[in-house]
C-alpha positions as CSV (number, residue, x, y, z in Angstrom):
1,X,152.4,76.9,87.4
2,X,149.8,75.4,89.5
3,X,147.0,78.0,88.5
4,X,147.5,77.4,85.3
5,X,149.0,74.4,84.0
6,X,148.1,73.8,80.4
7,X,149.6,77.4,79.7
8,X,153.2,76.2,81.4
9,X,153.3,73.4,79.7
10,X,152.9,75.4,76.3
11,X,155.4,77.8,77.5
12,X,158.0,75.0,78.2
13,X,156.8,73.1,75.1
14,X,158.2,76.4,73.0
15,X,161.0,77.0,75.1
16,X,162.5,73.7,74.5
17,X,161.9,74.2,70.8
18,X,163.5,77.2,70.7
19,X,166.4,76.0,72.6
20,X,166.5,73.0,70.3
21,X,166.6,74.7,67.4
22,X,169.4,76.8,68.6
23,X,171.7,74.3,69.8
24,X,170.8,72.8,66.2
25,X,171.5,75.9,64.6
26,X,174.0,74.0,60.8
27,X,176.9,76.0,60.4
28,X,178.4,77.0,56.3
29,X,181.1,74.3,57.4
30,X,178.4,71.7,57.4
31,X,176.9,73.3,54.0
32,X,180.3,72.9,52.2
33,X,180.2,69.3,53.6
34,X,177.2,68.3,52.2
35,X,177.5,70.3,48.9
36,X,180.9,68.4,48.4
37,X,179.3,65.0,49.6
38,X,176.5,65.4,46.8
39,X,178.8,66.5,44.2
40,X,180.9,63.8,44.5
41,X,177.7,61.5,44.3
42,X,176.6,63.2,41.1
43,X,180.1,62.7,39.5
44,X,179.9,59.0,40.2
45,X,177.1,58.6,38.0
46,X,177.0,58.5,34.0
47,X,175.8,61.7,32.5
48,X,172.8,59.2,30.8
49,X,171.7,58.6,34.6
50,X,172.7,61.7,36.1
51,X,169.0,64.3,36.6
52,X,170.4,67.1,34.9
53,X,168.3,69.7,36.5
54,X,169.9,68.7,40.0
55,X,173.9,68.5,38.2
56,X,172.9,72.2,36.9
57,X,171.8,73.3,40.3
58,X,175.0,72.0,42.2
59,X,177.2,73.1,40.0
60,X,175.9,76.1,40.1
61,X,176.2,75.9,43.6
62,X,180.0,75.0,43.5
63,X,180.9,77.9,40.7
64,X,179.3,80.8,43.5
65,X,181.1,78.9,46.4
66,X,184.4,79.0,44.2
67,X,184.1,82.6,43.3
68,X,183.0,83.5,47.0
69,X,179.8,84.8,46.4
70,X,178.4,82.1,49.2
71,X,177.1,84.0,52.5
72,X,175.8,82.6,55.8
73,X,173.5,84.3,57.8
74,X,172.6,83.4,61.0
75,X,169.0,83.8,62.2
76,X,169.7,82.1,65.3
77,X,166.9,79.5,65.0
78,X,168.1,78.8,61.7
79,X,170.3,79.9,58.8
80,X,170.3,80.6,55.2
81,X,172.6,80.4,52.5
82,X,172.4,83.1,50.1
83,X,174.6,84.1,46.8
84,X,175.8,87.6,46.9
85,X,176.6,89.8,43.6
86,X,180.3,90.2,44.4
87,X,183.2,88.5,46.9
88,X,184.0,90.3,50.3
89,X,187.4,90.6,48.6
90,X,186.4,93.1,46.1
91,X,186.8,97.1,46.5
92,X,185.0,98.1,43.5
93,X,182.6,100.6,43.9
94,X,179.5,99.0,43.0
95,X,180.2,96.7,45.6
96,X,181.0,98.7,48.4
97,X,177.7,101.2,48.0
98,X,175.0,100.8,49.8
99,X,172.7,102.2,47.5
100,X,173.6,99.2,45.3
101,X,173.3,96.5,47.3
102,X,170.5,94.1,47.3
103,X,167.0,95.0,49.0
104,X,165.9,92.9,51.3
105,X,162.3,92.9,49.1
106,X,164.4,90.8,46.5
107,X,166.7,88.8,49.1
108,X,164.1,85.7,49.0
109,X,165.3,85.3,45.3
110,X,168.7,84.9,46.4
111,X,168.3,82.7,49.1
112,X,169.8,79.5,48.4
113,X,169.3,77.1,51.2
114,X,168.0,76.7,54.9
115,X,169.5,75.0,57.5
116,X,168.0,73.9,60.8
117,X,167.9,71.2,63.2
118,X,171.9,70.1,61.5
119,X,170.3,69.7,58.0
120,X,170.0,71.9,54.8
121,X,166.5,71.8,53.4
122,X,167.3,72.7,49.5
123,X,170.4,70.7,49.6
124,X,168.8,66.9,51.0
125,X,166.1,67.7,49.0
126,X,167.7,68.2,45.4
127,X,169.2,64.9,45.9
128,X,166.4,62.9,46.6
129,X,166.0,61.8,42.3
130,X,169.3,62.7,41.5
131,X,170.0,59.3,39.6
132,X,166.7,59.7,37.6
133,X,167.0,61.4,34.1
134,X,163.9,62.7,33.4
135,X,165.2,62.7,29.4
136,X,166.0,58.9,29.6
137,X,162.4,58.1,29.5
138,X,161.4,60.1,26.1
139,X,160.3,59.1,22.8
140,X,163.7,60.5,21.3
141,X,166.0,57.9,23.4
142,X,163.9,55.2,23.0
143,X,164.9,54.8,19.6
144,X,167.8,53.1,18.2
145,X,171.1,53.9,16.3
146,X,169.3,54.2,13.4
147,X,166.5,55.9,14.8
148,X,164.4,52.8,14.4
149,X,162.4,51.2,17.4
């Protein structure tokens, strides 16, 4: 350490990242929080508020999580939330093959969220203009009821 001490302090600069990130590591408990959280926000605003593109993607969201198709996988640093084709339940034999299952070239398109440090990237981010309607602000609904201005 003495020989060197720019290169030990790098080395304990990553090591305490690391170690950070691991003891920060969100687990699906605090995904289903959150998901439920900003779901319930959505549904206290009027559909002419509500940004439609975010109330599609959470539902969407809640559908796969109430048919089970929600997986965790833990990358130790982080974690990802991913949608799978069918429930852990299910015997068929489609989804018991390994031959079918889904390649790990096209996992990034299933790959719904990514938690580290306690927080879900995709899920804080969504809601960031969740009570802007992008639609509310077009020629179309600036009219009147009898399409007049």
């Amino acid at each position: 350490m003495k020989e060197r001490p720019i290169k030990a302090g790098i080395i304990l600069t990553c090591l305490s990242g690391i170690i950070g990130l691991l003891a920060t590591n969100p687990k699906e408990q605090s995904f289903k929080a959150g998901l439920t959280a900003n779901t319930n926000e959505l549904l206290l605003l009027s559909d002419l508020i509500r940004n439609p593109g975010v109330n599609d993607y959470m539902q969407s969201l809640v559908k796969a999580y109430n048919q089970g198709l929600v997986r965790r996988m833990n990358l130790g640093v982080c974690s990802l939330m991913w949608v799978a084709d069918y429930d852990k339940s299910v015997d068929l034999y489609e989804a018991r093959c390994t031959h079918l299952k889904p390649r790990w070239l096209n996992f990034h398109e299933r790959v719904i969220d990514i938690g580290f440090f306690r927080q879900w990237l995709w899920l804080n981010k969504m809601m960031a203009d969740y009570d802007i309607n992008p639609n509310e602000w077009t020629e179309d609904s600036k009219k009147g009821p009898n399409n007049t201005y």
